[in-house]
ZADREN-409589 format. One record per residue: x, y, z of N, C-alpha, C in turn; residue in one letter. Coordinates in steps of 0.2 Angstrom, whole numbers, padded with zeros to 4 digits, always signed. Layout:
XYZXYZXYZA;...
// end
This chain:
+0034-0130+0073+0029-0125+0074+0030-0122+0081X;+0032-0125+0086+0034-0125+0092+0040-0120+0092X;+0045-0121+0091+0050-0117+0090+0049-0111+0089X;+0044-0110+0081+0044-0104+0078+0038-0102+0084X;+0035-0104+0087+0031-0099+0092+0036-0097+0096X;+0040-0101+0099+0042-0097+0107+0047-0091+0103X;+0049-0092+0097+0054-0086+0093+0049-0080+0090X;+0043-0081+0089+0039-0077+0087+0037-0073+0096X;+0037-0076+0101+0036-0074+0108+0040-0070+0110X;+0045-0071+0110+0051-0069+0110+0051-0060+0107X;+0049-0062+0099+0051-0055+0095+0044-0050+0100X;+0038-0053+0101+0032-0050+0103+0034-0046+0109X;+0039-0049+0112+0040-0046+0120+0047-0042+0119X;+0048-0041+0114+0055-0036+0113+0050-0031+0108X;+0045-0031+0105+0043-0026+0101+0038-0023+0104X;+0036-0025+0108+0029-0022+0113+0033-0018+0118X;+0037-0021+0121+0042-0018+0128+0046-0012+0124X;+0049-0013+0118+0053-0006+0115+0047-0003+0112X;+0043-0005+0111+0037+0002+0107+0032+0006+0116X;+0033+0003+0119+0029+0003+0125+0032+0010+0129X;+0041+0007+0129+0044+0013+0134+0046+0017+0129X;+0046+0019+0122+0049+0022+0117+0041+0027+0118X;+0037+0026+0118+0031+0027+0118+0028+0034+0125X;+0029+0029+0131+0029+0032+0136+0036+0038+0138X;+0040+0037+0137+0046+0044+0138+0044+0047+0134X;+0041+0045+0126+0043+0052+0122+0035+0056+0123X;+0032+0052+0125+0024+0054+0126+0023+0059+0132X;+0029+0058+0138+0029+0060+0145+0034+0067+0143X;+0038+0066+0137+0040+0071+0137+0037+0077+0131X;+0034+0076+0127+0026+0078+0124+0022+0082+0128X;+0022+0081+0134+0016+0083+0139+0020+0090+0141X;+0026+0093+0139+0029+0097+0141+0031+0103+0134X;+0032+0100+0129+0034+0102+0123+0032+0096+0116X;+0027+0100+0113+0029+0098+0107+0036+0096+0102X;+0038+0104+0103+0044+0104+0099+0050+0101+0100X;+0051+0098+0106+0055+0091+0108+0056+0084+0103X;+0047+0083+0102+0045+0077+0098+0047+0078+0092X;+0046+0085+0089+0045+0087+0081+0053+0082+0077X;+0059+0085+0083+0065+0083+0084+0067+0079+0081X;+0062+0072+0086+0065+0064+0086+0065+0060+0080X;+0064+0064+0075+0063+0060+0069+0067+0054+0068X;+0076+0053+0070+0080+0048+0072+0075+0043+0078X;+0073+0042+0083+0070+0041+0087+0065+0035+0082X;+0060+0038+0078+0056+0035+0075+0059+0031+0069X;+0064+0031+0068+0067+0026+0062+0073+0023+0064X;+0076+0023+0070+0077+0017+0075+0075+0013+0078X;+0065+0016+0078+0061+0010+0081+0060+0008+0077X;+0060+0009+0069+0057+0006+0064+0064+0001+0061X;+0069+0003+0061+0076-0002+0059+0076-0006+0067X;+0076-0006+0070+0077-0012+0076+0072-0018+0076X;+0065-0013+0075+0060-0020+0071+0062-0025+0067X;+0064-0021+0062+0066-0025+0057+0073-0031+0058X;+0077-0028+0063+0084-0032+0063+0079-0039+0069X;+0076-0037+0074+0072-0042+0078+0069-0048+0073X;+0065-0044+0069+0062-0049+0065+0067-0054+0061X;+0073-0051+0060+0077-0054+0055+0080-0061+0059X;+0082-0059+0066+0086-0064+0071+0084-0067+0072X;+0075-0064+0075+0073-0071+0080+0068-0071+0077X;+0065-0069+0071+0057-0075+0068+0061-0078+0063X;+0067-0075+0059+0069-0076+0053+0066-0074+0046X;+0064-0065+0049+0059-0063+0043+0066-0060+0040X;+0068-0059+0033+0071-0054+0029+0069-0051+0028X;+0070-0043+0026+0067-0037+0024+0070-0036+0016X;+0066-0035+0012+0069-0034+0005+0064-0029+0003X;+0067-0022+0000+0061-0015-0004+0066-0014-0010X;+0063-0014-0015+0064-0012-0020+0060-0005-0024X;+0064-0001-0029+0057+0004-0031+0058+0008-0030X;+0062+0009-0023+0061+0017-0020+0064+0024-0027X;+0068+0020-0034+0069+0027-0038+0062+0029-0041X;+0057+0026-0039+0051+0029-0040+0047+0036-0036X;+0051+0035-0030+0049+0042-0024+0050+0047-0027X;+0046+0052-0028+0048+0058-0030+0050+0064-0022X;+0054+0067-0026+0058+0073-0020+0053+0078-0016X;+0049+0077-0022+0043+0083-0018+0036+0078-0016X;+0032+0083-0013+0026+0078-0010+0024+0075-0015X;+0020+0070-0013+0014+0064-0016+0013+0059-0011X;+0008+0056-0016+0004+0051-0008+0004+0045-0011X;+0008+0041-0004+0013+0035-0006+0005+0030-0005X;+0005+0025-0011-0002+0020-0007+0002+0013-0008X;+0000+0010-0003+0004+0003-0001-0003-0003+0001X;-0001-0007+0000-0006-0012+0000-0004-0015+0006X;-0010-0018+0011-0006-0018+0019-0008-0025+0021X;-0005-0030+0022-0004-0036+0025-0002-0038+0034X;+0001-0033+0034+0005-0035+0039+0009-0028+0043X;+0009-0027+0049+0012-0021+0052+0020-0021+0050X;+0025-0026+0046+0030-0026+0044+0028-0018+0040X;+0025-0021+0036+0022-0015+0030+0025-0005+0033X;+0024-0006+0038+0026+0001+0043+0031+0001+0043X;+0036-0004+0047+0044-0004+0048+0047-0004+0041X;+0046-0008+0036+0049-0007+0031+0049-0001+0025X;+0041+0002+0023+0041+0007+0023+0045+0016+0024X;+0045+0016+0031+0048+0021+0035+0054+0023+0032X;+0060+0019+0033+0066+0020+0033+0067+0022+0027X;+0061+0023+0021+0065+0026+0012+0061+0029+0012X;+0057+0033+0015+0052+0038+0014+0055+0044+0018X;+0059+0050+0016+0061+0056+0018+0058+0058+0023X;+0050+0061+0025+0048+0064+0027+0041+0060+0027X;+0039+0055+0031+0032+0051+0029+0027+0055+0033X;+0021+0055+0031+0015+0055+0037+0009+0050+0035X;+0009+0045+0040+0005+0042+0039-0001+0042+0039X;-0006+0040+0038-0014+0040+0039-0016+0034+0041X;-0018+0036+0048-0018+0031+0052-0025+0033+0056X;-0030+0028+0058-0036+0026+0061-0035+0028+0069X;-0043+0034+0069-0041+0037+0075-0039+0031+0082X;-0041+0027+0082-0041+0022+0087-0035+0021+0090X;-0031+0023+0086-0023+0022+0085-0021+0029+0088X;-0022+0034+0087-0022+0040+0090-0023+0042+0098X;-0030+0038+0098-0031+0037+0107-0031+0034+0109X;-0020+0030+0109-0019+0026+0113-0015+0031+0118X;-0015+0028+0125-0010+0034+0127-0004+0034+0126X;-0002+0039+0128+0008+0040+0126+0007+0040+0119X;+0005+0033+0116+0008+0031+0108+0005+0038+0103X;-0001+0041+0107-0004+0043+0102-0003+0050+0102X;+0002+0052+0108+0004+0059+0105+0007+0058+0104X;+0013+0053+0104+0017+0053+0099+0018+0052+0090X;+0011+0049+0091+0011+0047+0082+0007+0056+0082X;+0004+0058+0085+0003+0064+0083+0007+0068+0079X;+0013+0068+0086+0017+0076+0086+0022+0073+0078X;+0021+0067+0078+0026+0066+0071+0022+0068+0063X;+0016+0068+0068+0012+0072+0059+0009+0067+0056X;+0006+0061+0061+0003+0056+0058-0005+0058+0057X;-0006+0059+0051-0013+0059+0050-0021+0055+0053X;-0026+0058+0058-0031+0054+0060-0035+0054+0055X;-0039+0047+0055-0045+0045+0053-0052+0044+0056X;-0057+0046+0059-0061+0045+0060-0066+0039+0059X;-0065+0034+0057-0068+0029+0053-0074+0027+0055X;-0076+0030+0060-0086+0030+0062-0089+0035+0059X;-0086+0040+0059-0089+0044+0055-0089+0044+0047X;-0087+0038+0043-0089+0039+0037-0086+0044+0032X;-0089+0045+0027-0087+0050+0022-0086+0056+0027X;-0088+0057+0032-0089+0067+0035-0081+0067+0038X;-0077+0060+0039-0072+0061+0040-0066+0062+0037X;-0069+0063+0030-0064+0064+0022-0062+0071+0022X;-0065+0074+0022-0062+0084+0023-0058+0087+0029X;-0058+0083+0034-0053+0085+0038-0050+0082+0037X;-0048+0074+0035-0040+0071+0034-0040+0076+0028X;-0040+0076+0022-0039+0083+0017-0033+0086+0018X;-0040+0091+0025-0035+0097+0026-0029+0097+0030X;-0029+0091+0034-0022+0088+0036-0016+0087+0030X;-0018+0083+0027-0013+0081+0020-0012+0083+0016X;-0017+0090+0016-0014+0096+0011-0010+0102+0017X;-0010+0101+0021-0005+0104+0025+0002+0099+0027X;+0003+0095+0027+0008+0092+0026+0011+0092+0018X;+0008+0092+0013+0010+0091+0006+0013+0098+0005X;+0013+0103+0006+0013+0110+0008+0021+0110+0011X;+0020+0105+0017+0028+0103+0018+0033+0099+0016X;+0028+0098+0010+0035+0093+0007+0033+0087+0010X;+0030+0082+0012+0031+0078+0016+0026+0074+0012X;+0028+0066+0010+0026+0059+0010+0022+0057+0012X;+0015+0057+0009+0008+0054+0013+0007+0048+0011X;+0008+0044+0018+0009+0035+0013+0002+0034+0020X;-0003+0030+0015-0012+0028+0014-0011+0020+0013X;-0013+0016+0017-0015+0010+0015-0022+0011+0013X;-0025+0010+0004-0030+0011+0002-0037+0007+0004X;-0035+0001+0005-0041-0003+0008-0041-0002+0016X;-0036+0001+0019-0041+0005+0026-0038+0000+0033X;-0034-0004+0030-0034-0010+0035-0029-0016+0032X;-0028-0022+0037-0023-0027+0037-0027-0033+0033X;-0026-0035+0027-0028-0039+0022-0025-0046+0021X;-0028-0054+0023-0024-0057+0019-0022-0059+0014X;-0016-0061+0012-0012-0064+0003-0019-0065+0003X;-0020-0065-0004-0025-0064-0010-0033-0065-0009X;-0035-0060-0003-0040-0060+0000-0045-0056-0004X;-0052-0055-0005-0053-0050-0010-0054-0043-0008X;-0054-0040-0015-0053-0032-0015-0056-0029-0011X;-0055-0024-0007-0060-0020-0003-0059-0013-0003X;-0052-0010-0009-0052-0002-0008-0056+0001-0008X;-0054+0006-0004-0060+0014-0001-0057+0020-0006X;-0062+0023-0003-0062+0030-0009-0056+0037-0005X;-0054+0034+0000-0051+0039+0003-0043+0041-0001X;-0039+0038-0004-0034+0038-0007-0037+0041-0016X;-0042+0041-0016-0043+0044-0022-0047+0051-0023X;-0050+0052-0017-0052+0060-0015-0046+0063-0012X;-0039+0059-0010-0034+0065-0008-0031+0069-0014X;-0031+0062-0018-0028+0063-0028-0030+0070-0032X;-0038+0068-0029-0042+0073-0032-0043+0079-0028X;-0038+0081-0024-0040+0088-0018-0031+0089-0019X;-0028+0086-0019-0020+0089-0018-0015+0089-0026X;-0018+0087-0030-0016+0088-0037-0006+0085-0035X;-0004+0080-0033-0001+0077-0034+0000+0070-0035X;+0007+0067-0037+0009+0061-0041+0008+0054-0035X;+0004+0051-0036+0004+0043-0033+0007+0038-0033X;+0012+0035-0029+0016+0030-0029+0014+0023-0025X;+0011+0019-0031+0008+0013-0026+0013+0008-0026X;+0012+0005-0019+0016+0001-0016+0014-0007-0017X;+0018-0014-0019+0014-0021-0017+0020-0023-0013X;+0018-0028-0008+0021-0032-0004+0016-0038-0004X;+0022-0043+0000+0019-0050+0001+0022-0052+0008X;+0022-0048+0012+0021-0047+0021+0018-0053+0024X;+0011-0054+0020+0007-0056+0025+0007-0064+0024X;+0014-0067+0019+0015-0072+0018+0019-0076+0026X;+0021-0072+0029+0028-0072+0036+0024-0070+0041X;+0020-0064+0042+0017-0060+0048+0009-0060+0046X;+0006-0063+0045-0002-0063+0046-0005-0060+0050X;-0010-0055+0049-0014-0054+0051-0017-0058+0057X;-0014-0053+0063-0017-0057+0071-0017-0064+0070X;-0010-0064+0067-0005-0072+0070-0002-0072+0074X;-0001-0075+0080+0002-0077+0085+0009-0079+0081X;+0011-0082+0077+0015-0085+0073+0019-0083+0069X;+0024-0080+0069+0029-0076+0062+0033-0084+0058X;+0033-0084+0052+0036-0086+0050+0041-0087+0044X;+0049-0089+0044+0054-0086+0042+0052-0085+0034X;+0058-0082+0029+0055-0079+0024+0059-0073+0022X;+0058-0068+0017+0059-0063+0016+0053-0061+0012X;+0050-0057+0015+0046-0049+0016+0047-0046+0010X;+0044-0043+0005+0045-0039-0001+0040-0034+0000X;+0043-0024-0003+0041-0024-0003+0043-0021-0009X;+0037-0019-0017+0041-0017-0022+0038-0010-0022X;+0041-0002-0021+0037+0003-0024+0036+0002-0033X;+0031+0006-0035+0030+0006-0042+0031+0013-0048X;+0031+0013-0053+0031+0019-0056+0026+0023-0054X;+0026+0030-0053+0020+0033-0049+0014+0037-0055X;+0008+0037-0054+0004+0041-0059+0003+0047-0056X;+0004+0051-0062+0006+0057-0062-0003+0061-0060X;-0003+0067-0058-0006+0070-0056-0012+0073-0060X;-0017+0076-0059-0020+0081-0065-0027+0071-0069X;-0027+0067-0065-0032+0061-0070-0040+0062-0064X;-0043+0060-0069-0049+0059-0065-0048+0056-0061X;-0052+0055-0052-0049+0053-0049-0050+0044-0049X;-0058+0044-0054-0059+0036-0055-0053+0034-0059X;-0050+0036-0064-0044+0034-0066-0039+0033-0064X;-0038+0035-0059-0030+0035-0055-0032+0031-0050X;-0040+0029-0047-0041+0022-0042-0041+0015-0046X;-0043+0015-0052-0041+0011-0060-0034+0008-0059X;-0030+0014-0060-0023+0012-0062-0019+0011-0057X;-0022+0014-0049-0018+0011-0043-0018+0003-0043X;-0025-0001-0044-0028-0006-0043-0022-0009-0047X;-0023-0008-0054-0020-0012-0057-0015-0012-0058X;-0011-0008-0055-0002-0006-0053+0001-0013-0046X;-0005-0011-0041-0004-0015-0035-0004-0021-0035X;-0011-0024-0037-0012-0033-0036-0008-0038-0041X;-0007-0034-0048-0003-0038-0054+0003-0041-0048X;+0006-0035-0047+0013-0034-0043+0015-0036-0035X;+0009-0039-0032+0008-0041-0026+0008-0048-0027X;+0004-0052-0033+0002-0058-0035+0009-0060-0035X;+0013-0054-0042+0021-0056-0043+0024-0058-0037X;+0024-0056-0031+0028-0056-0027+0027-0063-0023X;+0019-0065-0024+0017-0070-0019+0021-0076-0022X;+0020-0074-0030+0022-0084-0032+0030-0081-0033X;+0032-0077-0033+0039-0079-0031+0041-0082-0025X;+0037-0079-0019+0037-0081-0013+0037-0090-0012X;+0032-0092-0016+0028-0096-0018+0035-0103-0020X;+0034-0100-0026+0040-0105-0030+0045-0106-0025X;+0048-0103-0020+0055-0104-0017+0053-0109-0012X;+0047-0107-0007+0043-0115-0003+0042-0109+0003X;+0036-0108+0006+0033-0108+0013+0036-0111+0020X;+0037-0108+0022+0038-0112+0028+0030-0111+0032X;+0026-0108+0033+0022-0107+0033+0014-0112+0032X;+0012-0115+0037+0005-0118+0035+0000-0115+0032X;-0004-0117+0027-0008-0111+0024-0015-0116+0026X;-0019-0110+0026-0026-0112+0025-0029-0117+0020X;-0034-0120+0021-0038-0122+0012-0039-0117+0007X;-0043-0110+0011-0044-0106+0006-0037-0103+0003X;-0031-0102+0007-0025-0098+0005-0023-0102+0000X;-0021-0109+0002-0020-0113-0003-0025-0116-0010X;-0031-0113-0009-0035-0116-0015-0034-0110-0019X;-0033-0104-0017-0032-0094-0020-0023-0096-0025X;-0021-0100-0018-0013-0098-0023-0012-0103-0029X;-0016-0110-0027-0017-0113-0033-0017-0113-0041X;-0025-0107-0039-0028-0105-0044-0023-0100-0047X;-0020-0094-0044-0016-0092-0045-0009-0093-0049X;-0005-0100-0045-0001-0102-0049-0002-0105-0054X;-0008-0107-0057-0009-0108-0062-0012-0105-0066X;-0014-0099-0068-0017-0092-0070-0010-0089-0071X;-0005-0089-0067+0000-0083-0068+0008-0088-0067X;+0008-0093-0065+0012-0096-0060+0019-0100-0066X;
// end
């Protein structure tokens, strides 16, 4: 454990210090020109492949995505099950044109958050509740408009492996306001990078896209069939995970969830 900390130390001061000053230049350079930003798209998916090669080197996290012939070329809204800020780096790189929906908080960081602006990341409001659903909307229906990939973590936030369900309605009023196709996402991220771990440990990272449901369904049916597209698929992924060995200490609870599990599915 000792090793795998200072190597997780290591990856923490090489991805704060590169996201900090990639952050502040493009941010400082923002303050001048939009339309500079709009450019850097290469920018933003070198910070997201360099994560992942760091994570590769020095925690010994693997990156492995599968699925992506499920992306369609025109808009729709990507939903992905969220574990882990992996979830973001690996994502990025196979989505043409993303905008993320992201929590205003992350917005009002400085530099960082003109930057995720000028890149067309969607803000959330999350204090304000439901009144904050019609203005992400009208954001997402203005991206979708351009063609661009709106990828939604539906439960709103970073989830432990087999934690319980807590999907939001926000991924299912976009469904029903933009009359495009759904492609849900499962990974098993947060089996290597937990949720506010100090601690990465080595592994390969999955993340599978799925066959996407198509447009035009009531939107309680399309929150139906995401669910049941994402956990079946997520579980898949755990006891594969599972079956090969952890390097990872788990909790009682993780360990009593995966139990149950492997033995239910296993």
């Amino acid at each position: 454990m000792v090793i795998q900390a200072i190597r997780s130390l290591f990856f923490y001061l090489l991805f704060i210090g590169q996201t900090a000053i990639l952050a502040i230049v493009l941010g400082t350079v923002g303050l001048f020109s939009d339309k500079w930003l709009t450019a850097l798209w290469p920018v933003a998916r070198y910070w997201a492949a360099s994560n992942l090669v760091m994570l590769r080197w020095l925690t010994g996290i693997r990156s492995e995505i599968s699925g992506t012939e499920h992306i369609p070329e025109t808009g729709c809204i990507i939903v992905s099950k969220h574990q882990s800020d992996w979830d973001i780096f690996a994502l990025m790189p196979h989505v043409e044109n993303p905008a993320f929906i992201a929590k205003k908080e992350l917005i009002d960081i400085p530099f960082f958050g003109k930057v995720a602006s000028a890149f067309g990341t969607i803000s959330i409001d999350r204090k304000k509740g439901g009144q904050a659903i019609p203005a992400m909307v009208d954001d997402a229906r203005r991206a979708i408009e351009n063609k661009r990939h709106i990828i939604i973590f539906p439960e709103g936030t970073r989830k432990a492996p087999l934690a319980d369900l807590s999907y939001k309605s926000g991924a299912a009023r976009l469904y029903e306001q933009l009359n495009v196709p759904v492609v849900p996402v499962a990974v098993n991220s947060g089996l290597f990078w937990g949720r506010n771990s100090p601690v990465l440990w080595p592994g390969t990272a999955k993340a599978r896209f799925l066959p996407p449901i198509p447009a035009g369904l009531d939107s309680a049916e399309m929150q139906r069939r995401m669910i049941a597209a994402i956990e079946p698929a997520t579980e898949e992924l755990i006891i594969e995970a599972a079956k090969k060995g952890l390097a990872r200490p788990l909790s009682a609870e993780l360990r009593a969830r995966l139990d149950v599990l492997m033995v239910n599915k296993g």
